[in-house]
VEXDREN-2710 file (C-alpha; in Angstrom, 1 decimal):
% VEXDREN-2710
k/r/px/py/pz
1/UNK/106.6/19.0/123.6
2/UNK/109.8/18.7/125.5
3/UNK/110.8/19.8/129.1
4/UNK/112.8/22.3/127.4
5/UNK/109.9/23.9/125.1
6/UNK/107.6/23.7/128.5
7/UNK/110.0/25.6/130.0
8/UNK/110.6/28.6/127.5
9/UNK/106.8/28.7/127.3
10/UNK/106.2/29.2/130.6
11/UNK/108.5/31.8/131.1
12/UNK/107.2/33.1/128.2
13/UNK/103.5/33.0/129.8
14/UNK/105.1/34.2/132.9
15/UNK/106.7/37.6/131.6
16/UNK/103.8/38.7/129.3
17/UNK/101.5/38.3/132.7
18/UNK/103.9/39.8/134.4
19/UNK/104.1/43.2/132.4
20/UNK/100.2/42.6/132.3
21/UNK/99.9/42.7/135.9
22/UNK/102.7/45.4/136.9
23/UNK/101.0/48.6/136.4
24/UNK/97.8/47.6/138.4
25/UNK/97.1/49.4/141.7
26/UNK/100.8/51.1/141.7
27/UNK/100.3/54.3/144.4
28/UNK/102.8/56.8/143.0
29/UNK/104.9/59.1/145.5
30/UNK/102.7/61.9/143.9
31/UNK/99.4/60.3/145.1
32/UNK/101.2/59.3/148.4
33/UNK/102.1/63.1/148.9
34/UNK/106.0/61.8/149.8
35/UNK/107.6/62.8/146.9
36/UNK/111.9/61.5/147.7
37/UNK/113.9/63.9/146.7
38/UNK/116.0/63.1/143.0
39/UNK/112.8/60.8/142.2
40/UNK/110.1/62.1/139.8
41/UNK/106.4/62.4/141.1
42/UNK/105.2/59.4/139.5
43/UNK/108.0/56.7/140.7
44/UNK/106.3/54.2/142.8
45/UNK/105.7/54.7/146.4
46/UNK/104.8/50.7/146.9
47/UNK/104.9/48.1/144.4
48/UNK/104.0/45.1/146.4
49/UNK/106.0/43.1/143.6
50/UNK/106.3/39.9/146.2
51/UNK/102.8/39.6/146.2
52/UNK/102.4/40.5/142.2
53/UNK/105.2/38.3/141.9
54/UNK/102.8/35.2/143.7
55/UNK/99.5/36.3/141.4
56/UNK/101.5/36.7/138.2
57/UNK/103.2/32.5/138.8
58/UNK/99.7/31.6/139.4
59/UNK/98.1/32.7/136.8
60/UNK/100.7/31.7/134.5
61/UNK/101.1/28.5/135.7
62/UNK/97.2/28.1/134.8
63/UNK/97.5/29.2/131.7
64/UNK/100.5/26.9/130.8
65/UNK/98.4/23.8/132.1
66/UNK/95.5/25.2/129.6
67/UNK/98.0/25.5/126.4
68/UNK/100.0/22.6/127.4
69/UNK/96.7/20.3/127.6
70/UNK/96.0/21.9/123.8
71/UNK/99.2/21.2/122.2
72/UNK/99.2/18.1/123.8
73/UNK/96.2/16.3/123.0
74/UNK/96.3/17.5/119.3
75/UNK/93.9/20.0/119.1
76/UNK/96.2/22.4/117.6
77/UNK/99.3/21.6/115.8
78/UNK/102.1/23.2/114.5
79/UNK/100.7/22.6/110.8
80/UNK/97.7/24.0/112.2
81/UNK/100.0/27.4/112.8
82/UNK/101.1/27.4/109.2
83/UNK/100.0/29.7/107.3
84/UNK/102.2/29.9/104.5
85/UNK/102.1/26.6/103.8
86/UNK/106.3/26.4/104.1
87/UNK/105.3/22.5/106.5
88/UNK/103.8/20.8/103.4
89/UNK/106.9/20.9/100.7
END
């Protein structure tokens, strides 16, 4: 794998976490009874996206290690990930 595949992967990781983590423990300006005018009732009252932000490169930095240390050592292949048979002619 090269530096440049490492890093599309992990941004890869990093985004799909990152929409995974987002909607957890939102408060909406409906919950939070301050509803700003010209905003709907459900816009966020507080994201904390700086701390999301921190879980979300954590995470995916762990995961990265995990499938890094598979395509690495050979467990898995690219040959491995075809199906159709299109590696082998």
């Amino acid at each position: 794998m090269g530096i440049t595949s490492a890093i599309v992967l992990l941004a890869v990781i990093w985004f799909m976490v990152l929409f995974i983590v987002l909607p957890f423990r939102v408060t909406t300006q409906g919950e939070a009874g301050e509803v700003v005018p010209g905003t709907p009732s459900s816009a966020p009252d507080v994201t904390n996206l700086k701390a999301k932000f921190k879980l979300v490169s954590v995470i995916a930095i762990v995961l990265w290690c995990v499938i890094y240390g598979i395509v690495m050592s050979g467990v898995i292949s690219v040959t491995d990930l075809d199906f159709f048979d299109q590696m082998r002619r």
